[in-house]
C-alpha positions as CSV (number, residue, x, y, z in Angstrom):
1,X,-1.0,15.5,-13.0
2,X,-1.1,13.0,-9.6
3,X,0.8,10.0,-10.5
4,X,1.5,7.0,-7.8
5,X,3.7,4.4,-9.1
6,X,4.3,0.7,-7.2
7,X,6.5,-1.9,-7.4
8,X,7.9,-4.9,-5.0
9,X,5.0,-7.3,-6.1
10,X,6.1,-10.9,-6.6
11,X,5.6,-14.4,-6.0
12,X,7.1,-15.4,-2.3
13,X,6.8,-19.1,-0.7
14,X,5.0,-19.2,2.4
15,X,6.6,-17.5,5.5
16,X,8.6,-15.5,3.0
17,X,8.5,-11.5,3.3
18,X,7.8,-8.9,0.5
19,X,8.3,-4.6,0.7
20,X,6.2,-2.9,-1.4
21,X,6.8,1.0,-2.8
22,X,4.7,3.3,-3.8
23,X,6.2,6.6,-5.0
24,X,3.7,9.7,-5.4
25,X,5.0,12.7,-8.2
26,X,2.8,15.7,-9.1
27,X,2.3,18.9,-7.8
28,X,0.2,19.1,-4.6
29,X,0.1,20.4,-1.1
30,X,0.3,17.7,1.2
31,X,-0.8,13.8,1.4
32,X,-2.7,13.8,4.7
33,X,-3.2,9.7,4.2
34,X,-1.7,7.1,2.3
35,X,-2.5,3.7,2.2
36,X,-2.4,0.1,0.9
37,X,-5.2,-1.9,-0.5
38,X,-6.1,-5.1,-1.9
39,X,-8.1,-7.1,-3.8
40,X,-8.7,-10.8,-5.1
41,X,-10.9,-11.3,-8.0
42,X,-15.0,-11.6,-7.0
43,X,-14.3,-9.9,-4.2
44,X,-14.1,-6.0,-2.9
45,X,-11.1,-4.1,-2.6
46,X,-10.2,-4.8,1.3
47,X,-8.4,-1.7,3.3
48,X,-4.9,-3.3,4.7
49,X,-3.1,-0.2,5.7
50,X,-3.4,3.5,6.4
51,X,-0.8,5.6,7.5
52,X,-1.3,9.5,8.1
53,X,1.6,12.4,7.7
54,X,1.9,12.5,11.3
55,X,2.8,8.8,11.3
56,X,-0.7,7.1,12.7
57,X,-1.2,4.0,11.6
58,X,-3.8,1.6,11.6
59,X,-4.2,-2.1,10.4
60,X,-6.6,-4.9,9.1
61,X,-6.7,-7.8,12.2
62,X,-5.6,-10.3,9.5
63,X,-2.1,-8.6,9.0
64,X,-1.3,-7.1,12.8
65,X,1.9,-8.0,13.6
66,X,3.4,-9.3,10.2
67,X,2.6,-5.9,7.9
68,X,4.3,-2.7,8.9
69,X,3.5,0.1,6.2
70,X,5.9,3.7,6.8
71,X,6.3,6.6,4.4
72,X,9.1,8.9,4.0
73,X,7.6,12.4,4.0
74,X,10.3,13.8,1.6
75,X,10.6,10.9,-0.8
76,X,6.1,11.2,-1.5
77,X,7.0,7.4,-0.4
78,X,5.0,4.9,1.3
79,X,5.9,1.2,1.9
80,X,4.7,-2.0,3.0
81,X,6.7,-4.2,4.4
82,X,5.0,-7.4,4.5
83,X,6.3,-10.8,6.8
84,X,5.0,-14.1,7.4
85,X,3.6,-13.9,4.5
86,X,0.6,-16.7,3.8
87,X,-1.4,-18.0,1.0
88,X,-4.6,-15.7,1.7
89,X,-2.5,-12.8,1.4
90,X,-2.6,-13.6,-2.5
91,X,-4.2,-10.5,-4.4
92,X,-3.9,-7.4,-6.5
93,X,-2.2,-4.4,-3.8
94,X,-3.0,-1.0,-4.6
95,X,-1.3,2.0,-3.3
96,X,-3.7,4.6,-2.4
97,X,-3.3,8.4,-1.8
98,X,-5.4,11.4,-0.2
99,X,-4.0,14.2,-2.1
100,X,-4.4,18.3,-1.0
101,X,-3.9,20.3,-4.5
102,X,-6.5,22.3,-5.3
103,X,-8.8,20.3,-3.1
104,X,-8.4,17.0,-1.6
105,X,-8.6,13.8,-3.7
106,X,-8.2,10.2,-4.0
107,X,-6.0,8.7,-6.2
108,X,-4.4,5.3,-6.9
109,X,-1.8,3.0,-7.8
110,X,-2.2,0.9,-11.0
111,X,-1.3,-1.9,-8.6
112,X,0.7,-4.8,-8.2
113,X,0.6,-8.8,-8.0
114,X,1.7,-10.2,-4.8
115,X,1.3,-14.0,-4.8
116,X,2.1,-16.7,-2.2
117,X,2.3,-19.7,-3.0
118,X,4.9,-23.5,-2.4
């Protein structure tokens, strides 16, 4: 059974800087993509982050240059490192993982509350 636990969510003051984890357990192959989410209510979940096991990453415009998401291959780890953090980053993050076991599958985080506010 594919579990993918977060934590790191929190309520920061603008400018402030959050790192999220999100540690993947099971058995399985390989994770070819992990990634970070989010979502505020009434609207859809919005792609923030995507990194692959080679390392390729890729980013909504909104968050270039102040998000930096990594994983560590040997932990099942990915993070997101999160600076310059402003009030429309407000929202429910959800980890998300690509998952080779039997066959390949998406699965995700229960996520977690990241809320910037003064």
């Amino acid at each position: 059974q594919v579990q993918l636990v977060e934590s790191g969510g929190g309520s920061v003051q603008p400018g402030g800087s959050l790192r999220l984890s999100c540690v993947v357990s099971g058995s399985m192959f390989s994770i070819p993509t992990m990634a970070w989410y989010r979502q505020v209510p009434g609207r859809q979940r919005e792609l923030v982050a995507v990194i692959t096991s080679g390392g390729g990453t890729n980013y909504v415009d909104s968050v270039k240059g102040r998000f930096t998401i990594s994983r560590d291959n040997a932990k099942n780890t990915v993070y997101l490192q999160m600076n310059s953090l402003k009030p429309e980053d407000t929202a429910v993050y959800y980890c998300n993982a690509r998952i080779l076991a039997t066959r390949l599958e998406s699965y995700w985080g229960q996520g977690t509350q990241v809320t910037v506010s003064s």
